[in-house]
Each structure stands twice: as structure tokens, then as C-alpha cells.
BABA-439045 format. One record per residue (C-alpha): residue in three letters; x, y, z. Coordinates in steps of 0.2 Angstrom, whole numbers, plus 5000, padded with zeros to 4 digits. Last residue first. Example, Ala and Ser with C-alpha at 12.3 -4.5 7.8 and 13.67 -1.06 7.14 Angstrom:
REM BABA-439045
('ser' (5068 4995 5036)) ('ala' (5062 4978 5039)) 
//
This chain:
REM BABA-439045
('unk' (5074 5009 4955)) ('unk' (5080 5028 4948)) ('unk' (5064 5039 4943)) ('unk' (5059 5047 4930)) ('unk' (5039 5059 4934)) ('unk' (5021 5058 4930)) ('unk' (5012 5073 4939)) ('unk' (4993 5071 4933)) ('unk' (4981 5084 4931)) ('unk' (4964 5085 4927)) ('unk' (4955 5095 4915)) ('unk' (4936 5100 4915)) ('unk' (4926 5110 4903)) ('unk' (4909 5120 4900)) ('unk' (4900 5120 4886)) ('unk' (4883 5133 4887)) ('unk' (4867 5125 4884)) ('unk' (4858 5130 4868)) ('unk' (4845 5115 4870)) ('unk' (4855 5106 4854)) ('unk' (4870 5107 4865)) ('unk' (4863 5100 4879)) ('unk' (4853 5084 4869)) ('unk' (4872 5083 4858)) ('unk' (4881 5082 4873)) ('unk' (4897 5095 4878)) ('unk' (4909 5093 4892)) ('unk' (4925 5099 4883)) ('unk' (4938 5092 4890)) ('unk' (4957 5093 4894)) ('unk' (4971 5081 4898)) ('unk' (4984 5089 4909)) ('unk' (4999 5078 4912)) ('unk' (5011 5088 4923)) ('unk' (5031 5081 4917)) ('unk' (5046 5079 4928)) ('unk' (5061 5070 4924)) ('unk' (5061 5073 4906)) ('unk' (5071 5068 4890)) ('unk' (5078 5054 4899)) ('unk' (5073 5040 4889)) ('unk' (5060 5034 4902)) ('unk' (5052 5052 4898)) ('unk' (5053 5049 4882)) ('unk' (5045 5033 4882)) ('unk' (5030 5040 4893)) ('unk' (5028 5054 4881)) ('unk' (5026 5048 4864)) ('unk' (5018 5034 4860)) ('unk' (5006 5032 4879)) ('unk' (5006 5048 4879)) ('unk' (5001 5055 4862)) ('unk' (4988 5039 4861)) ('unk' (4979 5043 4877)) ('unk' (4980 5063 4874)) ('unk' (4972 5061 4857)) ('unk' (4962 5044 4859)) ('unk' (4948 5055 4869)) ('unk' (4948 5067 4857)) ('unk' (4956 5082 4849)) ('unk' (4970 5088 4836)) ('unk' (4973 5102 4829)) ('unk' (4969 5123 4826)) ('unk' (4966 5118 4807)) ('unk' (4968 5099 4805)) ('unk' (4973 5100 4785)) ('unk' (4989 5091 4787)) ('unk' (5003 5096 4776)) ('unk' (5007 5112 4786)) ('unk' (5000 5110 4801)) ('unk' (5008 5092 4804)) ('unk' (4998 5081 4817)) ('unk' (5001 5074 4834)) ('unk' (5010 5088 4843)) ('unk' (4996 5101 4841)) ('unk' (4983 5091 4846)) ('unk' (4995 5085 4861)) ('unk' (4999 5103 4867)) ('unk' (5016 5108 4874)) ('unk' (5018 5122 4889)) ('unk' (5039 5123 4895)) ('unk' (5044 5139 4888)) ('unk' (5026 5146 4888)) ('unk' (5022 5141 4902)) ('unk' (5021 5161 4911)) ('unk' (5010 5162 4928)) ('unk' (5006 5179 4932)) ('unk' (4989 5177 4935)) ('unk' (4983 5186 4919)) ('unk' (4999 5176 4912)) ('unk' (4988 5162 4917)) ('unk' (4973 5165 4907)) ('unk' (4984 5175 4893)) ('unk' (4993 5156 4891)) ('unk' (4978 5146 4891)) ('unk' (4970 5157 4878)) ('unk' (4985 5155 4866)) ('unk' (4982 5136 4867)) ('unk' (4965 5137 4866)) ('unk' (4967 5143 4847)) ('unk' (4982 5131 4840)) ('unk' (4977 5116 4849)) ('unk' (4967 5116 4866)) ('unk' (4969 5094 4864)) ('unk' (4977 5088 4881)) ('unk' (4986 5098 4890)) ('unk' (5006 5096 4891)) ('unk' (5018 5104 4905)) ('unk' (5035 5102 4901)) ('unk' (5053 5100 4914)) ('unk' (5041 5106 4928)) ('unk' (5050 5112 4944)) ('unk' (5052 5129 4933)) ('unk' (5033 5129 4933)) ('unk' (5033 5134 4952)) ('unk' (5028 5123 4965)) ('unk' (5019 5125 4984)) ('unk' (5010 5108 4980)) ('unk' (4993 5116 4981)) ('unk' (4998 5133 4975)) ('unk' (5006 5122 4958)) ('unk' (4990 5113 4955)) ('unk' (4976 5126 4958)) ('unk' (4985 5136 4944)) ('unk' (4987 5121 4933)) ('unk' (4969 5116 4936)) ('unk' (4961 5132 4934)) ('unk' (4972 5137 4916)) ('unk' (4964 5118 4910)) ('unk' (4948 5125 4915)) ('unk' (4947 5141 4904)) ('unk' (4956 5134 4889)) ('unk' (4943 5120 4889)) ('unk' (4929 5130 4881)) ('unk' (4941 5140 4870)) ('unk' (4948 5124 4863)) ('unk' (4932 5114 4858)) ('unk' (4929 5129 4844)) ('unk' (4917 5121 4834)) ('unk' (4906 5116 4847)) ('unk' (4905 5137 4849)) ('unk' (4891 5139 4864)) ('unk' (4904 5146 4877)) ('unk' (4899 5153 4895)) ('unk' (4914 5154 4903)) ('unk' (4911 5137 4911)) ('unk' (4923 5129 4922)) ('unk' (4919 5110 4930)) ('unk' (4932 5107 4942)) ('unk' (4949 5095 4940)) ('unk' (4955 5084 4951)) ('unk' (4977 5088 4954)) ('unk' (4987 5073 4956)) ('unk' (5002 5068 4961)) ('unk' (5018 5055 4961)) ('unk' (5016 5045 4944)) ('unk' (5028 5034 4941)) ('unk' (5040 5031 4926)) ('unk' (5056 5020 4927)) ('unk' (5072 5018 4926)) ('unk' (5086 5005 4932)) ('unk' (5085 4999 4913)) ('unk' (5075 5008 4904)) ('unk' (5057 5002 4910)) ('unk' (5040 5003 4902)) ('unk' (5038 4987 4896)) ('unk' (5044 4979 4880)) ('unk' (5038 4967 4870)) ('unk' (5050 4953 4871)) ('unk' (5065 4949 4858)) ('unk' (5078 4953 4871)) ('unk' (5070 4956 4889)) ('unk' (5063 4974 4896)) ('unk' (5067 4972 4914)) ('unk' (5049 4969 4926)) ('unk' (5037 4985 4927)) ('unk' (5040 4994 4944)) ('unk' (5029 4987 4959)) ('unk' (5011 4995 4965)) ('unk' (5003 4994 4950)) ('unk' (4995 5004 4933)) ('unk' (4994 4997 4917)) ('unk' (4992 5009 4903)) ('unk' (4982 5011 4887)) ('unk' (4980 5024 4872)) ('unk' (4967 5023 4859)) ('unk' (4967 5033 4841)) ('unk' (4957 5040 4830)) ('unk' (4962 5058 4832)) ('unk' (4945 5071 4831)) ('unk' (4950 5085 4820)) ('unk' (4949 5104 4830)) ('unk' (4941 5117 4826)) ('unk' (4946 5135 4826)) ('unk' (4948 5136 4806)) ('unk' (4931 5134 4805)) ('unk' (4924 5118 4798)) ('unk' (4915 5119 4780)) ('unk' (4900 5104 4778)) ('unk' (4905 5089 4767)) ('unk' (4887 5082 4773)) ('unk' (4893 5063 4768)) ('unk' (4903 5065 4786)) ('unk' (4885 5064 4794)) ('unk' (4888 5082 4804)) ('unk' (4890 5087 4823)) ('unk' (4890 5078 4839)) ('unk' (4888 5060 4836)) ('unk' (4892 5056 4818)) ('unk' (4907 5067 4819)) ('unk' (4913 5060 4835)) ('unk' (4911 5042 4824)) ('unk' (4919 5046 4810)) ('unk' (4934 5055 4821)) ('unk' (4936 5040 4832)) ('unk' (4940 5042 4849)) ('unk' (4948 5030 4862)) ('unk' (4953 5026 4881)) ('unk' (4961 5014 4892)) ('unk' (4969 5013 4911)) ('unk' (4970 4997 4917)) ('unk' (4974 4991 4936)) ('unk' (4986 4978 4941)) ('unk' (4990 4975 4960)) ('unk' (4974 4982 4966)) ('unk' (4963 4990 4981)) ('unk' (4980 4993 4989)) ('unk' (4976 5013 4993)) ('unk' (4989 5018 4980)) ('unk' (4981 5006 4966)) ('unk' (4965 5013 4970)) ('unk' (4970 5030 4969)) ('unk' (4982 5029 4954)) ('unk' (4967 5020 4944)) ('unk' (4957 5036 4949)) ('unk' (4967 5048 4943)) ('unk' (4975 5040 4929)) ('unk' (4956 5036 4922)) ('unk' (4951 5056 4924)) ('unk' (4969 5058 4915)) ('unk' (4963 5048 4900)) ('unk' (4946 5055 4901)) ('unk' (4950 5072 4898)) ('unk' (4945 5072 4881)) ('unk' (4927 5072 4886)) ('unk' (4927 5065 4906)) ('unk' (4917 5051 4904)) ('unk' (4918 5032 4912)) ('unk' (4916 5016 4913)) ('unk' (4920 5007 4929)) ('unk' (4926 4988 4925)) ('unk' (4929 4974 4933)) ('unk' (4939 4965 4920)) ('unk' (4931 4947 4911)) ('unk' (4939 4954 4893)) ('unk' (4923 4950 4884)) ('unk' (4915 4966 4886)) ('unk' (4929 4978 4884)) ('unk' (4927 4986 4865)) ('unk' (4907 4985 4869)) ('unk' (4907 4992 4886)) ('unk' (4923 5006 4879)) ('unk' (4915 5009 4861)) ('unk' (4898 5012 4870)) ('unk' (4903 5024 4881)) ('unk' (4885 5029 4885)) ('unk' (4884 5042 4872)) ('unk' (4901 5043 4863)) ('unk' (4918 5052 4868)) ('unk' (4925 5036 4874)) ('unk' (4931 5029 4894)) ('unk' (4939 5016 4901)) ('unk' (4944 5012 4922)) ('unk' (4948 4992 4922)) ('unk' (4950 4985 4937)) ('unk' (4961 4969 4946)) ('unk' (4968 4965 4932)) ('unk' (4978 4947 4934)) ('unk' (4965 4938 4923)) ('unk' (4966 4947 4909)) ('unk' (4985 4940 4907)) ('unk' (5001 4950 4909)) ('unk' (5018 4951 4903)) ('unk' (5016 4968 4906)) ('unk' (5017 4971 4888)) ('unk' (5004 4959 4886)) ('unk' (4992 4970 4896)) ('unk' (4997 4986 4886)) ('unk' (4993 4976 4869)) ('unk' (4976 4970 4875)) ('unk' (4971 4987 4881)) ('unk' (4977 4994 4864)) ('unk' (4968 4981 4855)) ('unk' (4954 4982 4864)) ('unk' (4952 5001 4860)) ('unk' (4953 5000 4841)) ('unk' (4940 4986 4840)) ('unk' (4930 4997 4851)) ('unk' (4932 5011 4841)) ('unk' (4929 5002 4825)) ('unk' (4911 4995 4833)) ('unk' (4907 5014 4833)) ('unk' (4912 5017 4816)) ('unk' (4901 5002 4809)) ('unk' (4905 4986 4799)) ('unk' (4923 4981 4805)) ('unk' (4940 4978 4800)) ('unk' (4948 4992 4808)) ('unk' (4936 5003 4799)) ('unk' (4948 5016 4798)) ('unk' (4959 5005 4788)) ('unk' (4975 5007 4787)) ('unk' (4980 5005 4804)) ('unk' (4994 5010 4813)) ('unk' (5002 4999 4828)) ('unk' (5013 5006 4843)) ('unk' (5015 5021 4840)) ('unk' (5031 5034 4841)) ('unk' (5035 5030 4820)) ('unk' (5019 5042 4818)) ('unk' (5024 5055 4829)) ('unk' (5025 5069 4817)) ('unk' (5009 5066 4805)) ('unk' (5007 5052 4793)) ('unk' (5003 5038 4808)) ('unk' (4989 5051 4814)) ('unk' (4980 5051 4799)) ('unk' (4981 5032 4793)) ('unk' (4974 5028 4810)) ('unk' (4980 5026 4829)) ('unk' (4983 5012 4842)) ('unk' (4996 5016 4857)) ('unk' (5002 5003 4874)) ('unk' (5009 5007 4888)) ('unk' (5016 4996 4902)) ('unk' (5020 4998 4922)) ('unk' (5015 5015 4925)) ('unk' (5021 5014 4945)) ('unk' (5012 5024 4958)) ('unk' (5024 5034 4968)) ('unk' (5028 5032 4989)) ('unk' (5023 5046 4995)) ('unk' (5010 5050 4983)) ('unk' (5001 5067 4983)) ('unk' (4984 5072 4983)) ('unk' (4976 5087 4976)) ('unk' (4963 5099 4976)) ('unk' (4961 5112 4990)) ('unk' (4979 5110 4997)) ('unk' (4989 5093 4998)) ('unk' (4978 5078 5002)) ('unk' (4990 5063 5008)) ('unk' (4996 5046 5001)) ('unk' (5006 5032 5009)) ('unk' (5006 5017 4995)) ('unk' (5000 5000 5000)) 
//
């Protein structure tokens, strides 16, 4: 059992850390043209990924990726003690359908785009408090299947605004525990270990609901802008840190447009990121070959960009100390039809390097 205490108004911290024991990445075409592309674990040419329907894609894309982390591990389904999932679509259907037949306990859940740091958070909570050995962290979005659900049929060929965003289809997994993942072995699939190194997740910081009153579903970054600057504010007063104690802050999927609204937020409270703030919708596709506008969003945008990109890179050495911020936009198609405003949520996670 890990010791753990409530720092400030909104987080809890880790005594003894949390380790990320495997990850494991899934994307489309798309996303394996743009920057990271070599980064992921598997890229699939089809977007259907073999299936009939857009939804039942998802899920195919999602087990696969909770499958792949699992067997990283050196795992079997059997030895997951909890499986914390989550998808963009009404009643998470791509993560009951996707997880069904794995046998896991499972909570679903929805945070928007901020659903892979939602699943962090509470997986890192169980497994601190001894309520698991293994626990799975997974989540997905699909672009054809976002677009169904909250705004056009894709056969409309409406015009998108250059402040939206393009839904990543892509899944991102991680096995949480209370030992550090086993030495990577030749010829094996690798965990997430270097070495004597290893990543572990040390904090957290819970997110609240924050509205400023947006209506724009086309503009998903201004409605999160405003929350993910609460949650990086409320996190360094609550563990009395400074950015400079941050190698890189990433949010989820502002992209071009919330980006530059998170840093006036914070420069209004004379907080400056901007040396150390990175975005994973702007990360994962090319601006000038990819026609994204402001970048990429989604529930499989942070998942996949950390599972690919970040956590190896930390283990690597490029980092000792990152805050995870995954961002949403809590917006329904019954609300948003009704004219309801969208607010957002972010929560953070501090993932750090650390020696065994």
C-alpha cells in the first residue's frame, strides 16, 4: 500500500509513487502520417479496423490497445484487478462494447477528452490505497464516429472553421501497479522500464467544472482553455511549486486557438508556460501538410500522444518531471441542441523518472 496525503484544496500526493507499468498506442492512417507516427505502437490502414460500423471500430481499436498494454506487462486478463475506460460517445459504448469480453471489473467512464487523466486519477487512487495489484487505464475516439455523434454525417462535406479541431482516431492504454514494470527482455515486447528507470506518477490535481459561457462546438479549445488554466494554477499553489519544477507541461487537445487562451489566462495570474507548455493536438499532426486547422482532439488524442510519445521519452531521459493535463469539453448533443453553454474540465497528473 502506497502512503498518500491531500495537499491543498485539490490534490493528493504520493509518498511512495504509483508505477505506469506498460503502455500501449493504436492510431489511424491520419495520425501515423503526422510527426509521431513512428512513436505508435500499431497504425492501421483502415479506419474501419475491419469492422462494419464506426462505433464497433472504436472498440476494436480500444481492445487492441488494452490488449497490447496488458501483454506488455507480461500480463494475462485475469491478473487485472480494474479496468477504468472511457469514449467520447453516448454511454461509452466503444469502451462496454470494446471491453465486454475481457472478464475485467470495469468502471466506465466520461470526462470528454480528459478522460485519460480522469482514468489515471482514479486508477492511481485505487492502486495507492491497495485496492489492486494491476489496474487498466484505456481510452479511444474516432473521428467518424465523433462526427456522427455531435455534429455532421461525414457525407454532409460541411466547411469547419479554422478554430476546430479534428477528432484523432486513436486509443492509448496503461497498466498501473504497485511494483515497477519487470526488465525489458531481448526479443520481448517491451515494458515501460530503461534499465534501472522507470516512470511513476507522484500527484494529482482533480479538476472542476469551468464554464465561461461558450456555445461554439466548433471551437472545443476555448471551452477548455478556461479550465485547464484552473487546474494548473490550483496545482502548483497546492504543492507550493513553480513551473520551473516542471521539465514540460502538456494539455490535452486546446490546439492552435486554446492554446493561446491558456497562456493569457495564466499570464493574467502571472504564471508564464510558455517555455515549457506543449499541446497534444498540436503535437500529433503536421499544420502544414495536414489539413487539421487549430489540431488535434479526442479522447484517443492525449491517450495515444502519451502512451507513443511521452512516457518513452520520459524513460529516455528527455524529462524528469512532466504535469499531464488532459482537457475536456463537456458538451452532449441533447445540451447542445438546447443551447446550453459548454463548460470544461482538466485534470492533472504529475508523472515523473525515477531511479529503482
Amino acid at each position: 500500500m502506497t502512503r498518500q496525503y491531500t495537499t491543498g484544496n485539490a490534490s493528493i500526493s504520493f509518498e511512495t509513487p504509483v508505477f505506469i507499468q506498460s503502455c500501449a498506442s493504436i492510431v489511424s492512417q491520419k495520425e501515423g502520417e503526422g510527426p509521431l507516427g513512428s512513436c505508435f505502437d500499431s497504425v492501421s490502414s483502415d479506419p474501419l479496423f475491419g469492422t462494419d460500423t464506426w462505433e464497433a471500430a472504436e472498440s476494436t481499436m480500444q481492445k487492441k490497445a488494452a490488449a497490447l498494454a496488458i501483454e506488455k506487462a507480461g500480463l494475462d486478463f485475469s491478473q487485472i484487478r480494474l479496468l477504468f475506460a472511457g469514449d467520447l460517445l453516448a454511454q461509452t459504448v466503444a469502451s462496454s462494447f470494446g471491453t465486454a469480453d475481457l472478464g475485467i471489473p470495469f468502471y466506465g467512464l466520461f470526462g470528454a477528452c480528459s478522460t485519460m487523466g480522469e482514468s489515471l486519477s482514479l486508477a492511481a487512487l485505487c492502486t495507492a490505497a491497495g485496492y489492486g495489484q494491476h489496474i487498466l487505464c484505456a481510452t479511444s475516439s474516432h473521428f467518424a464516429s465523433a462526427e456522427k455523434e455531435f455534429r455532421f454525417p461525414l457525407g454532409y462535406g460541411n466547411q469547419r472553421p479554422l478554430s476546430a479541431t479534428w477528432t484523432v482516431t486513436g486509443a492509448g492504454a496503461c497498466i498501473l501497479g504497485c511494483n515497477p514494470p519487470a526488465r525489458p527482455v531481448p526479443g520481448e515486447l517491451s515494458t515501460l522500464r530503461n534499465q534501472d528507470t522507470c516512470a511513476v506518477i507522484t500527484g494529482i490535481t482533480t479538476g472542476r467544472l469551468t464554464d465561461f459561457g461558450l456555445k461554439d462546438s466548433f471551437n472545443m479549445g476555448g471551452c477548455m482553455a478556461p479550465a485547464a488554466c484552473s487546474t494548473i494554477s490550483e496545482h502548483l499553489k497546492d504543492f507550493h511549486r513553480t513551473v520551473s519544477d516542471y521539465d514540460a507541461i502538456f494539455t490535452g487537445d486546446l490546439g492552435m486557438v486554446g492554446q493561446k487562451i491558456l497562456l493569457d489566462l495564466l499570464n493574467e495570474q502571472n504564471i508564464d508556460i510558455s517555455s515549457v507548455h506543449q499541446d497534444c493536438g498540436m503535437l500529433i499532426y503536421d499544420p502544414q501538410t495536414q489539413d487539421t486547422h487549430s489540431g488535434g482532439s479526442g479522447c484517443g488524442c492525449a491517450a495515444s500522444v502519451l502512451a507513443g510519445y511521452i512516457l518513452p521519452e520520459l524513460i529516455a531521459g528527455k524529462w524528469n518531471r512532466i504535469l499531464f493535463v488532459p482537457t475536456g469539453a463537456l458538451l452532449s448533443k441533447v445540451s447542445f441542441n438546447e443551447g446550453d453553454t459548454i463548460p470544461g474540465i482538466a485534470h492533472a497528473v504529475v508523472i515523473e523518472r525515477r531511479e529503482l
